[in-house]
Biopython code that builds the backbone (N, CA, C, O; Angstrom):
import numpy as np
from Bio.PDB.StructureBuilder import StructureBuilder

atoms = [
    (1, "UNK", "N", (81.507, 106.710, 113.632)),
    (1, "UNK", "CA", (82.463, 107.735, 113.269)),
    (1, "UNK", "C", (81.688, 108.914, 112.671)),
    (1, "UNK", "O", (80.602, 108.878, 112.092)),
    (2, "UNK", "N", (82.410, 109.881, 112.911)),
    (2, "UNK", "CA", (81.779, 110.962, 112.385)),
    (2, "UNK", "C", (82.413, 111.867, 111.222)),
    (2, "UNK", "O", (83.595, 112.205, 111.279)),
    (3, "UNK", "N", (81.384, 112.329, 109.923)),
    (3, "UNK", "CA", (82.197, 112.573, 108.791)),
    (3, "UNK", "C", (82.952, 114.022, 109.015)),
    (3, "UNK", "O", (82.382, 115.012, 109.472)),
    (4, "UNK", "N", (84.450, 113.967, 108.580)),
    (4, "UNK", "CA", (84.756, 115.511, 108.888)),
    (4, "UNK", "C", (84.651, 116.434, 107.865)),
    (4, "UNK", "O", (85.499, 117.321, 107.779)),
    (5, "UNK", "N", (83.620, 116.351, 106.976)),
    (5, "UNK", "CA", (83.162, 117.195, 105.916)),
    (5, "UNK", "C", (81.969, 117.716, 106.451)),
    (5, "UNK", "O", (81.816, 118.936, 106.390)),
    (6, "UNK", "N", (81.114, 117.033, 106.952)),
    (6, "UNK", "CA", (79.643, 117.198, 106.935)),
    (6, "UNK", "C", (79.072, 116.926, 107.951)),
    (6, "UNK", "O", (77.844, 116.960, 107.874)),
    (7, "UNK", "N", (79.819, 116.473, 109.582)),
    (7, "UNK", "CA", (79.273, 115.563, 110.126)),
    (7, "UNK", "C", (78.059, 114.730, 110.201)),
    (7, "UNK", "O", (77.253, 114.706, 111.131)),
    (8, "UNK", "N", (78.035, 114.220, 109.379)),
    (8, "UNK", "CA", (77.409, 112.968, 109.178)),
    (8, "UNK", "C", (77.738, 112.358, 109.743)),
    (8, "UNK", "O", (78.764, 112.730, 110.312)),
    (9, "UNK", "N", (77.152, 110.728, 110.159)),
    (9, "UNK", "CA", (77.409, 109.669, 110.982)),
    (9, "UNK", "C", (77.897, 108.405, 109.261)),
    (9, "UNK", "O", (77.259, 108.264, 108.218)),
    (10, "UNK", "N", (78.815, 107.956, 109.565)),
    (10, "UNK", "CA", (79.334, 106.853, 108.812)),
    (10, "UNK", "C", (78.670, 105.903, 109.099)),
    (10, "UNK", "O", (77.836, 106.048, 109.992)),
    (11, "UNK", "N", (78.840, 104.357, 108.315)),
    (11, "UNK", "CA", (78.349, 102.889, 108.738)),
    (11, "UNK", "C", (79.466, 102.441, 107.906)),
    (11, "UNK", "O", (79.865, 103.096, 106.943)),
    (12, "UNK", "N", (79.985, 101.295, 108.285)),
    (12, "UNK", "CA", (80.724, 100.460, 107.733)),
    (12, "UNK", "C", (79.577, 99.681, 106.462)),
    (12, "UNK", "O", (78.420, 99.271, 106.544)),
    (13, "UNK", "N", (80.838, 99.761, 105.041)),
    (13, "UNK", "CA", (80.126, 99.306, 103.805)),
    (13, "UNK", "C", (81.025, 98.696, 102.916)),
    (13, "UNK", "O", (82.091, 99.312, 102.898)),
    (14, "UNK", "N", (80.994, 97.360, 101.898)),
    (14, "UNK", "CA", (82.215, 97.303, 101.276)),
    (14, "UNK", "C", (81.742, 98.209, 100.074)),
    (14, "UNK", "O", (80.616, 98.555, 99.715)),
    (15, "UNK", "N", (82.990, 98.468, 99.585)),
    (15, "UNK", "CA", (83.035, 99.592, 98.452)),
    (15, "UNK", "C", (84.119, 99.057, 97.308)),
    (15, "UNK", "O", (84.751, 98.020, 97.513)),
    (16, "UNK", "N", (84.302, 99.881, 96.014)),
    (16, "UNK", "CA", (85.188, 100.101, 95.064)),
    (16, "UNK", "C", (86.125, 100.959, 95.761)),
    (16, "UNK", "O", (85.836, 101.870, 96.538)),
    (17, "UNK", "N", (87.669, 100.443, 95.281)),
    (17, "UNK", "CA", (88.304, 101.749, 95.725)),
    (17, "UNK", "C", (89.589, 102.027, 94.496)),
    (17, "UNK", "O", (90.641, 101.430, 94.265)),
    (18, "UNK", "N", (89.052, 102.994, 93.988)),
    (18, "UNK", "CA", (90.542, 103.238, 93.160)),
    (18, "UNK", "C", (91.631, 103.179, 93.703)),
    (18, "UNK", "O", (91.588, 103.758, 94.789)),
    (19, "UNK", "N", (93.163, 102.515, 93.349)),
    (19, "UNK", "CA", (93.986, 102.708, 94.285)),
    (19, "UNK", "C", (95.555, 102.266, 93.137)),
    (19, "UNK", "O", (95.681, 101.276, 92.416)),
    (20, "UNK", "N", (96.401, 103.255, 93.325)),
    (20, "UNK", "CA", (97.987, 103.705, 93.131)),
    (20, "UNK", "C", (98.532, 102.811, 93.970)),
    (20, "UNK", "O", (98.514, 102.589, 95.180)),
    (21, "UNK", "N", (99.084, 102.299, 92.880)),
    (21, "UNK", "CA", (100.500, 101.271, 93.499)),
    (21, "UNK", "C", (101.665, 101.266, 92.164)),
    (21, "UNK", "O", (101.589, 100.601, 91.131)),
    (22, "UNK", "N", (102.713, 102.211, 92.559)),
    (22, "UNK", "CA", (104.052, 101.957, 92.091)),
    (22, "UNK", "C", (103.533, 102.094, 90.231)),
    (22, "UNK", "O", (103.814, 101.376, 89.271)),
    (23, "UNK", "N", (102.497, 103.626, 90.370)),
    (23, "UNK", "CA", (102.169, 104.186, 89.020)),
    (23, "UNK", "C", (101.629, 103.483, 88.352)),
    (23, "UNK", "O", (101.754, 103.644, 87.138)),
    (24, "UNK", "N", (100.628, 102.180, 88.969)),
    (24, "UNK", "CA", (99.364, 102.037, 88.278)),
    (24, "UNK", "C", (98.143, 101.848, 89.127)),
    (24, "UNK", "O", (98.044, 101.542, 90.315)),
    (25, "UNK", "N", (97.116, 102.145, 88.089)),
    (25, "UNK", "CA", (96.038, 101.981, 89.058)),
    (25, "UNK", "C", (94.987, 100.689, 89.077)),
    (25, "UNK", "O", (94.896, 99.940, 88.105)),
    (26, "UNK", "N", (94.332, 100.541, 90.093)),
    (26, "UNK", "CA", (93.945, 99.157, 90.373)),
    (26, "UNK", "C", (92.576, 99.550, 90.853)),
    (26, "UNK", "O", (92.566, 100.262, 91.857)),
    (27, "UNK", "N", (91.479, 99.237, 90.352)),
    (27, "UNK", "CA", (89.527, 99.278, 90.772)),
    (27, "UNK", "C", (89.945, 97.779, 91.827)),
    (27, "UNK", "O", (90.104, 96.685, 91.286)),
    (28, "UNK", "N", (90.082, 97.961, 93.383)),
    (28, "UNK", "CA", (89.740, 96.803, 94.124)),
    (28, "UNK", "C", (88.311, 97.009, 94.707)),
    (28, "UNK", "O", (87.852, 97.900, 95.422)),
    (29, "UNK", "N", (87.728, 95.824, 94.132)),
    (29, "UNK", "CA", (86.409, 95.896, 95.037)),
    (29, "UNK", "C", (85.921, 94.886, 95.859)),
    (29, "UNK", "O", (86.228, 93.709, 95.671)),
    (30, "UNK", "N", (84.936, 95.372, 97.056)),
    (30, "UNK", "CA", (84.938, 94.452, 98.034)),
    (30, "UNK", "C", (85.963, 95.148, 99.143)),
    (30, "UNK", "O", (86.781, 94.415, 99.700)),
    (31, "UNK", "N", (85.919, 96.523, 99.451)),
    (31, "UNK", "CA", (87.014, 97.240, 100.825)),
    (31, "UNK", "C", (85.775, 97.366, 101.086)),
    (31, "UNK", "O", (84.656, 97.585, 100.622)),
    (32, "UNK", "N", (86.790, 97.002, 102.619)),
    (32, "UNK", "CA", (85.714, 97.790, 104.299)),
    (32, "UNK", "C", (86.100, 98.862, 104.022)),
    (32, "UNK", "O", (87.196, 99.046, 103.494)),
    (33, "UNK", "N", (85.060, 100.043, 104.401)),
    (33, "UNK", "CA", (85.729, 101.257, 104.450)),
    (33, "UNK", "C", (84.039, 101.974, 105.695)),
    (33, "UNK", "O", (83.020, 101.442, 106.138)),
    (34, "UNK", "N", (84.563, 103.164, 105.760)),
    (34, "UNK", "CA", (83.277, 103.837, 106.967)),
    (34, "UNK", "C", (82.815, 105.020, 105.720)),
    (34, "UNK", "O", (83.674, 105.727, 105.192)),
    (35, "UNK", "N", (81.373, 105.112, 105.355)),
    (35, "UNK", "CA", (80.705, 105.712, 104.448)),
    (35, "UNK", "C", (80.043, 106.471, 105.119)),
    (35, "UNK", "O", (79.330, 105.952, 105.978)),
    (36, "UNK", "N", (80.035, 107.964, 104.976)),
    (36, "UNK", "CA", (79.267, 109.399, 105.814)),
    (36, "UNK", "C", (77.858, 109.107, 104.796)),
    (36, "UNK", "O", (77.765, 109.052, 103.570)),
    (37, "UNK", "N", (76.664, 108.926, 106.067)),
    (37, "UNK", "CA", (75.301, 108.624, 105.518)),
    (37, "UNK", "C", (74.651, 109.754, 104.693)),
    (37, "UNK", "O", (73.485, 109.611, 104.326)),
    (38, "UNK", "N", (75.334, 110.859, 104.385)),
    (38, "UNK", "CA", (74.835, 112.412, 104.049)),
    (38, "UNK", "C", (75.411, 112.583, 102.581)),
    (38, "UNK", "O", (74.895, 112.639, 101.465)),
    (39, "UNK", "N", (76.877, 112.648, 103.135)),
    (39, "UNK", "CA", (77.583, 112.838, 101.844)),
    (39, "UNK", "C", (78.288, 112.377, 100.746)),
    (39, "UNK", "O", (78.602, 112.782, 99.626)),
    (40, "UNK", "N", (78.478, 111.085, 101.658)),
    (40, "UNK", "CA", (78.991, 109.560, 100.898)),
    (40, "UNK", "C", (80.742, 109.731, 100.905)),
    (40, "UNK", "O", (81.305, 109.274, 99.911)),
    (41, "UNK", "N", (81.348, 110.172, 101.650)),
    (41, "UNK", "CA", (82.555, 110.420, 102.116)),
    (41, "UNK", "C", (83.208, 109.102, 102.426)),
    (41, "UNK", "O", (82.802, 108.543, 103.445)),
    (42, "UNK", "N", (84.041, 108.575, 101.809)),
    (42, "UNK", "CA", (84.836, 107.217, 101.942)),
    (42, "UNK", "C", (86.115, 106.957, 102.863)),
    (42, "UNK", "O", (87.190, 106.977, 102.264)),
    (43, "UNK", "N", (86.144, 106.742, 104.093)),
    (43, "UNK", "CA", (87.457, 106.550, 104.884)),
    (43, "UNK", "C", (87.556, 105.126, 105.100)),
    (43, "UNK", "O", (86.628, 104.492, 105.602)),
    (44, "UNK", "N", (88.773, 104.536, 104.701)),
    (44, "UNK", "CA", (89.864, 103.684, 105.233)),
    (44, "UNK", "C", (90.849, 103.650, 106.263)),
    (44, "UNK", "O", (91.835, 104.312, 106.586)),
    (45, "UNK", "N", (90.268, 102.699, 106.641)),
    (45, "UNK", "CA", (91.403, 102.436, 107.800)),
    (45, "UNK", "C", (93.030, 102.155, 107.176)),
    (45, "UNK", "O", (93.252, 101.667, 106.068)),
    (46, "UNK", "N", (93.947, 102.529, 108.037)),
    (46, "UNK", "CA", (95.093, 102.287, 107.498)),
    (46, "UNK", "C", (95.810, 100.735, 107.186)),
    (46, "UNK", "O", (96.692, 100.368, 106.410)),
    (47, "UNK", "N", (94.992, 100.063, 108.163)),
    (47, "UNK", "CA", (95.255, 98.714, 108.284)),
    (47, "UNK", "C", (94.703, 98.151, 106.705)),
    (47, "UNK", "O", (95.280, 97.345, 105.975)),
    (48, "UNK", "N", (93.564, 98.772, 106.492)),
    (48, "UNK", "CA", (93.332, 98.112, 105.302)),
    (48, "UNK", "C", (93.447, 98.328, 103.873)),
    (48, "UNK", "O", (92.857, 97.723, 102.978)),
    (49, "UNK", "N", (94.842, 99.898, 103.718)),
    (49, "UNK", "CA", (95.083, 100.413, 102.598)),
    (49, "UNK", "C", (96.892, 99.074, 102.448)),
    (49, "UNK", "O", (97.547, 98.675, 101.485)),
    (50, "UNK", "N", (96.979, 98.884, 103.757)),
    (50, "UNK", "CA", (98.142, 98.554, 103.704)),
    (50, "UNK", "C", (97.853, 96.615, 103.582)),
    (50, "UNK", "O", (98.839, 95.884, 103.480)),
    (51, "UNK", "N", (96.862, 96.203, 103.602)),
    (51, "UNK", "CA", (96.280, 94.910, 103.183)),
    (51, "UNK", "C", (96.306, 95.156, 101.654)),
    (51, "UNK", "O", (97.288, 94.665, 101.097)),
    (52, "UNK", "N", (95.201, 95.985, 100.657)),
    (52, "UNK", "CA", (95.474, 96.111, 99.183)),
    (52, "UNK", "C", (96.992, 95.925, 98.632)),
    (52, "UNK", "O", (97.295, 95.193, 97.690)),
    (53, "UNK", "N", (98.212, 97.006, 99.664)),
    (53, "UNK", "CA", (99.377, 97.050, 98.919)),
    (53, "UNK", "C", (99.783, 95.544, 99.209)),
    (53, "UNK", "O", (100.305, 95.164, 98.160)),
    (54, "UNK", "N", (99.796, 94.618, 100.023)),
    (54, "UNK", "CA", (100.282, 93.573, 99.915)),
    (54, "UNK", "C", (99.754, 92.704, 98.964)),
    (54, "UNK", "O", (100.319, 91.916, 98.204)),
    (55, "UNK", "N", (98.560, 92.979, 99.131)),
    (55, "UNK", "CA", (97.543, 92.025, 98.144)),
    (55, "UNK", "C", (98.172, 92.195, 96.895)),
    (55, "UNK", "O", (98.757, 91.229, 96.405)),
    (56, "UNK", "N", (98.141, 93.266, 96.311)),
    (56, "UNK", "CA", (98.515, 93.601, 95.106)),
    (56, "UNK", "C", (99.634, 93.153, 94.459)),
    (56, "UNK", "O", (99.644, 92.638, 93.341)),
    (57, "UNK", "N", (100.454, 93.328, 95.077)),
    (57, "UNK", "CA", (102.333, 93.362, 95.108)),
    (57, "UNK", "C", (102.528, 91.512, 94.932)),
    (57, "UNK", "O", (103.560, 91.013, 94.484)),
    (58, "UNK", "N", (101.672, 90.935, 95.252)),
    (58, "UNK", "CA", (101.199, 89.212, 94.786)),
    (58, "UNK", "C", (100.873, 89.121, 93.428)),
    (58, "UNK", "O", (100.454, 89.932, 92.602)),
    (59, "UNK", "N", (101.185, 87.862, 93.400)),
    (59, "UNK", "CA", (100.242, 87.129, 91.856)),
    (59, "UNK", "C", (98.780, 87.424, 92.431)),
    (59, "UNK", "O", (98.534, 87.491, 93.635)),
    (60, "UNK", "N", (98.071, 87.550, 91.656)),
    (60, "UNK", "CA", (96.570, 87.611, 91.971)),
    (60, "UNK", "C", (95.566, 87.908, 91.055)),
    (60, "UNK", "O", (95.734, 88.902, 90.347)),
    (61, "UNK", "N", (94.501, 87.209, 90.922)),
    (61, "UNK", "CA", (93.625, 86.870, 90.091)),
    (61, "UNK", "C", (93.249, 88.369, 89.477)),
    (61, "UNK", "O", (93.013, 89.104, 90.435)),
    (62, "UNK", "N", (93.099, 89.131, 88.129)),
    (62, "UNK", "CA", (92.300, 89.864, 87.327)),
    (62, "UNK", "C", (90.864, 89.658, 87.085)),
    (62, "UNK", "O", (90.593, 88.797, 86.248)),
    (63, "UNK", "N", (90.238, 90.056, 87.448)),
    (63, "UNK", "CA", (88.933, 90.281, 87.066)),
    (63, "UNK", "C", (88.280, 90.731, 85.725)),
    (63, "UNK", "O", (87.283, 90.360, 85.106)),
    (64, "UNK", "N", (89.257, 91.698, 85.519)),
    (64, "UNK", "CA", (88.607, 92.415, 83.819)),
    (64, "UNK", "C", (89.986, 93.442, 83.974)),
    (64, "UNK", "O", (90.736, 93.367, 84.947)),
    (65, "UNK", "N", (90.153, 94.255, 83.026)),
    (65, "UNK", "CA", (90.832, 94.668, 82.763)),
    (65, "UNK", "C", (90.289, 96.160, 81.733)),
    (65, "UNK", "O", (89.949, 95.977, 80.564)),
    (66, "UNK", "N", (90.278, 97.443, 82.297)),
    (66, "UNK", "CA", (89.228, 98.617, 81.364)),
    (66, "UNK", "C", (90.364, 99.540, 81.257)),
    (66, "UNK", "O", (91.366, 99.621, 81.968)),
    (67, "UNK", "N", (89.899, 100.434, 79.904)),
    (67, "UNK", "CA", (90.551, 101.580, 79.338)),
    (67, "UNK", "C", (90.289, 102.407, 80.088)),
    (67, "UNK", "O", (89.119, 102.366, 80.468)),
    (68, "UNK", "N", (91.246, 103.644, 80.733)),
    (68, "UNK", "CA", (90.750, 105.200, 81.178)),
    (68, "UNK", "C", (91.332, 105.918, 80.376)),
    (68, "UNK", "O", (92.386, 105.583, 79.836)),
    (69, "UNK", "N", (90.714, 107.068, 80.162)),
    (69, "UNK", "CA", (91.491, 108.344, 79.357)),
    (69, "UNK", "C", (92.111, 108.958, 80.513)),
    (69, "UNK", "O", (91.868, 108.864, 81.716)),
    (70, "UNK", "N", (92.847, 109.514, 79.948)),
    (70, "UNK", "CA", (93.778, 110.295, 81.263)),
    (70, "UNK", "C", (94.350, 112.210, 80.197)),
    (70, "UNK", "O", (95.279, 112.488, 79.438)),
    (71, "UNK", "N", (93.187, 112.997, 80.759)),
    (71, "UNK", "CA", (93.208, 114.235, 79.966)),
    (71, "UNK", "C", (94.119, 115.224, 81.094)),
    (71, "UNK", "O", (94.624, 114.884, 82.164)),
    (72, "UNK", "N", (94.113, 116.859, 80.264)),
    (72, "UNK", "CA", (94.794, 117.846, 80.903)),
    (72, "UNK", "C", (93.718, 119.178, 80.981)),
    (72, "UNK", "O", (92.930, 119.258, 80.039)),
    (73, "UNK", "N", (93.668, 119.829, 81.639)),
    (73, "UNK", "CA", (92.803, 120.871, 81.687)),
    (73, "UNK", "C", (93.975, 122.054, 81.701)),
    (73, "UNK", "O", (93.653, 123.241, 81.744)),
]
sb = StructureBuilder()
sb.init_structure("model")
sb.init_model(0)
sb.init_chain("A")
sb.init_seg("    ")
for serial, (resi, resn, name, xyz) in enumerate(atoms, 1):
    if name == "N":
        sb.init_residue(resn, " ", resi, " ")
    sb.init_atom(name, np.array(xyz, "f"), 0.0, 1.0, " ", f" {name:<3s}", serial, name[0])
structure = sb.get_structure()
């Protein structure tokens, strides 16, 4: 695949992915996703944003649990 920022060439990599579900947020790590070798540009497939929301929406194991600040500019 090719990146549409930079064209760069992607490789499939697992990654962290911040991710919104129903106004909270969730660090899942361990996503397939396609990574631009230049710029580090992160695309998901749709198939596999819509795997997290199911995943999630389950009982399912916590890992840790961290503080974010959440500021205003």
């Amino acid at each position: 695949m090719i990146c549409e920022f930079c064209e760069g060439q992607t490789t499939k990599k697992k990654v962290k992915k911040p991710h919104w579900l129903h106004g909270k947020l969730y660090i899942v790590e361990n996503v397939e996703a396609e990574v631009c070798s230049v710029c580090g540009e992160k695309y998901f497939h749709a198939t596999i944003l819509d795997e997290i929301d199911h995943f999630l929406e389950k009982t399912h194991e916590v890992k840790k649990c961290i503080s974010v600040e959440v500021v205003s500019m």
